[in-house]
C-alpha positions as CSV (number, residue, x, y, z in Angstrom):
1,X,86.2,34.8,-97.5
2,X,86.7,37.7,-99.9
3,X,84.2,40.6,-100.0
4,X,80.8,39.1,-100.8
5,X,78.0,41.3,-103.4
6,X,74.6,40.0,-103.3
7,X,72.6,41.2,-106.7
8,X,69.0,39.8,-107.4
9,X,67.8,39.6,-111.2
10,X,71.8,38.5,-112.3
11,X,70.6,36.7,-115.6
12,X,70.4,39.4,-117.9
13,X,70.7,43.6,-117.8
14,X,72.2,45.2,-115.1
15,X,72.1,42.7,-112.6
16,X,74.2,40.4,-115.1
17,X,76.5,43.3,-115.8
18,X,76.9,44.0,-112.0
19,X,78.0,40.5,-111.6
20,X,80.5,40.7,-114.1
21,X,81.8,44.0,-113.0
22,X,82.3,43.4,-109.3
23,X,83.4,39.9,-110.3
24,X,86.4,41.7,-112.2
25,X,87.3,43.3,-109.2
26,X,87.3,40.5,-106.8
27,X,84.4,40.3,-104.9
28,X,82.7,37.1,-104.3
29,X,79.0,36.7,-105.8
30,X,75.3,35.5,-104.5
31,X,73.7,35.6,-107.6
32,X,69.7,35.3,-108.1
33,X,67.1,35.3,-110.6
34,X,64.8,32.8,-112.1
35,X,66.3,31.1,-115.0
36,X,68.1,28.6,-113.7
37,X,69.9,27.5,-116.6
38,X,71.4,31.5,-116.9
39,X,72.9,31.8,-113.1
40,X,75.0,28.0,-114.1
41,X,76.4,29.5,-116.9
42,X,77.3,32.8,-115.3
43,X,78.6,31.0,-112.6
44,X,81.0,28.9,-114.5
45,X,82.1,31.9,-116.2
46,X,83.0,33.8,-113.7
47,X,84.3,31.4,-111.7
48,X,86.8,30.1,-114.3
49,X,87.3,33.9,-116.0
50,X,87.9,35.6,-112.0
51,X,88.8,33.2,-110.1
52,X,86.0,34.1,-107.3
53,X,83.3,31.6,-105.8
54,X,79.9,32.1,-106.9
55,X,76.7,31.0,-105.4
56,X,73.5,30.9,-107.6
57,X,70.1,30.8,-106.1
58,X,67.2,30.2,-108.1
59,X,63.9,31.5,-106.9
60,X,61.4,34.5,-107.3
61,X,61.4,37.0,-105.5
62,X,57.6,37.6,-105.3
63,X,57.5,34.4,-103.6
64,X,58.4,35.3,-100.1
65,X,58.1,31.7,-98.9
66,X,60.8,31.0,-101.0
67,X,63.7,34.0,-100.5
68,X,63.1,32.8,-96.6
69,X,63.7,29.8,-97.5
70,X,66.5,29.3,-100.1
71,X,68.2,32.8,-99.3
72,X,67.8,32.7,-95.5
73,X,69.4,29.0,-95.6
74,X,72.6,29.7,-97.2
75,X,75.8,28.5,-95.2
76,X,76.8,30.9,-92.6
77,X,79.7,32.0,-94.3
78,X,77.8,33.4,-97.2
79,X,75.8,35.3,-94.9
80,X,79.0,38.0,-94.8
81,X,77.2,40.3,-97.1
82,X,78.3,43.7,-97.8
83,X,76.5,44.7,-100.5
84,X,73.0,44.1,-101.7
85,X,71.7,45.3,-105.0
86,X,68.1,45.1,-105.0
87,X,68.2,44.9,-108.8
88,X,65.0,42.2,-109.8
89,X,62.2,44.7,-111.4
90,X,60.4,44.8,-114.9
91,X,57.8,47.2,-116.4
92,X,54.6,45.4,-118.2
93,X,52.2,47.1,-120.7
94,X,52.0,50.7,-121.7
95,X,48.3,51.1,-121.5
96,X,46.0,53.8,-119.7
97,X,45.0,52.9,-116.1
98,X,41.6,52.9,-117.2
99,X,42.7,49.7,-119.7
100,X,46.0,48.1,-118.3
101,X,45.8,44.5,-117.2
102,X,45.1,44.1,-113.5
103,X,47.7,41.0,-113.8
104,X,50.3,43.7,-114.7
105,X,49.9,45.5,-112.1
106,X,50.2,42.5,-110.1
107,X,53.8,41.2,-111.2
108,X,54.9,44.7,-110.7
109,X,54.3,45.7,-108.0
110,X,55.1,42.5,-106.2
111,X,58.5,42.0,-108.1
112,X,59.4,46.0,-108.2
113,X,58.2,46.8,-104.4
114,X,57.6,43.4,-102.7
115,X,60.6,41.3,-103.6
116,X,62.5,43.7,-102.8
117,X,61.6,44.3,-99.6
118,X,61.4,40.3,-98.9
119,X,65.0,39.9,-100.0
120,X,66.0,42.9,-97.8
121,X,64.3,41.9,-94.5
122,X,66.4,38.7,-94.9
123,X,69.9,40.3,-95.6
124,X,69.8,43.0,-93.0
125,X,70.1,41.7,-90.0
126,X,73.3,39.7,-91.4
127,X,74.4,43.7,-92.2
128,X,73.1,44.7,-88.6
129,X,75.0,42.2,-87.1
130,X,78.1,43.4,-88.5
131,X,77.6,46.9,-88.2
132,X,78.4,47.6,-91.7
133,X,77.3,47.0,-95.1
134,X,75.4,48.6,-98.5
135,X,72.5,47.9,-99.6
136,X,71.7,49.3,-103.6
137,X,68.1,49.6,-104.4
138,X,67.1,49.8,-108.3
139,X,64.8,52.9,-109.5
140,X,64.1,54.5,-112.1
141,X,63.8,58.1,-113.7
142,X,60.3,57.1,-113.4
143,X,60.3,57.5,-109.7
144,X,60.9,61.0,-110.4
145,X,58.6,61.8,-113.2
146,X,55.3,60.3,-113.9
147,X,54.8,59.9,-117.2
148,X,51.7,58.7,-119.8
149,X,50.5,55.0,-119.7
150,X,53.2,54.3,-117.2
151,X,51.5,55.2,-113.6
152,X,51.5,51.4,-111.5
153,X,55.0,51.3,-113.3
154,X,55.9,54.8,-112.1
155,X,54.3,54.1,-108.5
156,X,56.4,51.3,-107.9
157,X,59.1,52.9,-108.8
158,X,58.5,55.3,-106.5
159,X,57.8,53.4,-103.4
160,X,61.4,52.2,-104.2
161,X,62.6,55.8,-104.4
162,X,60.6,56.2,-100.6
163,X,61.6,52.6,-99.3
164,X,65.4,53.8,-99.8
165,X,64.7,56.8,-97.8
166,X,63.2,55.1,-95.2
167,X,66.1,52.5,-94.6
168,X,68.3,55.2,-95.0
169,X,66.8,56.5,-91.8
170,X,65.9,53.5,-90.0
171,X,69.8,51.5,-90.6
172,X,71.7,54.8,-89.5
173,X,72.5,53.4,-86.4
174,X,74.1,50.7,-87.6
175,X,76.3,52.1,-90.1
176,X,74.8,50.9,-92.8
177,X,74.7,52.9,-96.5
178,X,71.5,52.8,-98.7
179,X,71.7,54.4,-102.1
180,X,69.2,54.7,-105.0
181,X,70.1,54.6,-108.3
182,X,67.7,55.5,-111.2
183,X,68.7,54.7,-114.4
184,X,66.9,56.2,-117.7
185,X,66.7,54.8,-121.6
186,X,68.7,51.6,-121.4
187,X,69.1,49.1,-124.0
188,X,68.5,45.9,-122.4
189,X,65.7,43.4,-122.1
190,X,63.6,45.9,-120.5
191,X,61.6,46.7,-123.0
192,X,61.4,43.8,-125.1
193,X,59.9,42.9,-121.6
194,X,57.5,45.4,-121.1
195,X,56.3,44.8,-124.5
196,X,55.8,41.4,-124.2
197,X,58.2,40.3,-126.6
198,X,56.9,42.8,-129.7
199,X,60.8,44.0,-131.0
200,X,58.9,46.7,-133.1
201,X,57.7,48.4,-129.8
202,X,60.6,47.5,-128.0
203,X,63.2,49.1,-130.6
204,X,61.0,52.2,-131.0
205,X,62.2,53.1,-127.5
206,X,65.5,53.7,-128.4
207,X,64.9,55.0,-131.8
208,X,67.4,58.1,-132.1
209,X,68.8,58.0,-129.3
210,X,72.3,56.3,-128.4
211,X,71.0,55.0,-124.6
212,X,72.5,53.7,-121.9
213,X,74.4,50.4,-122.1
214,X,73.9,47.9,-119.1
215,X,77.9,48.2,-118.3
216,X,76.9,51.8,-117.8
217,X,74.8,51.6,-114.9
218,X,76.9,48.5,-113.6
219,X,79.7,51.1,-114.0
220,X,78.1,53.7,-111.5
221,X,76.5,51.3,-109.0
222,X,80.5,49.9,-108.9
223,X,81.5,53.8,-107.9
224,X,79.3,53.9,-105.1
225,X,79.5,50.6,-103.6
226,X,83.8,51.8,-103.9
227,X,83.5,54.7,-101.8
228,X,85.1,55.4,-98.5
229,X,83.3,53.8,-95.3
230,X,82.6,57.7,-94.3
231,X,81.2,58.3,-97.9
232,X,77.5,57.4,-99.4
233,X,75.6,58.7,-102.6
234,X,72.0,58.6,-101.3
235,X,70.9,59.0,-104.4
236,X,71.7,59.2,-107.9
237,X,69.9,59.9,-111.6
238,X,71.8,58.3,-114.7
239,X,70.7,58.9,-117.8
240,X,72.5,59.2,-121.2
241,X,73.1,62.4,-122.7
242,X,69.6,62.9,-125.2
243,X,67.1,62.1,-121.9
244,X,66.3,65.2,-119.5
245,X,64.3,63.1,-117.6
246,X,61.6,60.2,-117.9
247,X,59.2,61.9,-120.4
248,X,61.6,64.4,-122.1
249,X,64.2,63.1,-124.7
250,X,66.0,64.5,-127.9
251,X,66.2,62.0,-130.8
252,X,68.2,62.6,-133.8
């Protein structure tokens, strides 16, 4: 079997574009998420467009009953991984800490810092066993800088930021590469997300601003996952060109 990339969160944003992108260059595809109805149709259309085999899995990765489960019973020959891109995240609410929904926390952190680490604890011993593989774990510029109404958002990204260090250190006998990327302003369903469907607050965010595009990111995370074996980017901020960082932006 061809080259196998792993990306949680494929229906929509980057995960979708990362699919696509690594699709286009040949590599075979475990795609998750939870809309069931999405991963068909972007398996069908990669699958017809590529020419690759594509294997959806539908689940949430909060629930760690069920990644043991449905990801840890895939065939054995799907279990060939050599790249995981912990990808599944969302932000929810912009409120004080003194006001935000306890709930929101709650998704958060166990989608942003939890399913993450479920998902990973199944995939790498598949990457131990071979002695090789990459595993790609989703931040944010708001690991980096805390920012206003954003702090359980900002933690969680955070603990991603010091997860990725940590595996770093604990898979370096096995050969294995961790990176972080963080990504900035990007127009995807992010914030249309985080603001609970409200498209007045959602398009504010990118109000002046020309942000990043999905493809972007996919387009970077595709870079490093294509470097030589000897070669890792530990870690990496993207942001567009009017963003300093997570708080500070220029808007025409």
């Amino acid at each position: 079997m061809m080259a196998i990339v792993l990306i949680t969160g494929a229906t929509a944003g980057f995960g979708e574009a990362c699919a696509k992108k690594f699709a286009e260059n040949g590599y075979n595809l475990i795609i998750t998420g939870r809309r069931q109805e999405r991963l068909s149709q972007l398996q069908q259309e990669l699958e017809k467009q590529y020419e690759i085999k594509v294997l959806p899995l539908s689940f949430d990765v909060r629930d760690e009953q069920a990644v043991s489960s449905i990801l840890g019973g895939i065939p054995e020959e799907w279990k060939a991984v050599d790249i995981l891109i912990n990808n599944a995240g969302l932000a929810l609410g912009l409120s004080t800490i003194d006001e935000s929904a306890l709930s929101d926390w709650d998704t958060m952190l166990d989608t942003n810092v939890k399913g993450l680490l479920y998902v990973s604890r199944v995939v790498m011993p598949w990457l131990k066993a071979r002695s090789k593989g990459h595993i790609i774990n989703l931040g944010s510029t708001a690991a980096k800088a805390v920012y206003a109404k954003g702090a359980v958002y900002c933690a969680s990204k955070a603990a991603v930021d010091s997860i990725s260090q940590g595996m770093r250190i604990d898979l370096l006998p096995y050969h294995i590469k961790v990176t972080a990327i963080h990504p900035g302003a990007a127009e995807t369903e992010f914030s249309m997300v985080r603001f609970k469907g409200d498209s007045s607050q959602a398009d504010n965010v990118y109000k002046g601003i020309k942000a990043l595009s999905a493809e972007d990111v996919a387009d970077t995370i595709y870079y490093c996952a294509s470097l030589p074996a000897h070669v890792c980017i530990n870690d990496l901020v993207i942001t567009c060109t009017q963003q300093a960082n997570a708080y500070y932006t220029y808007r025409e």
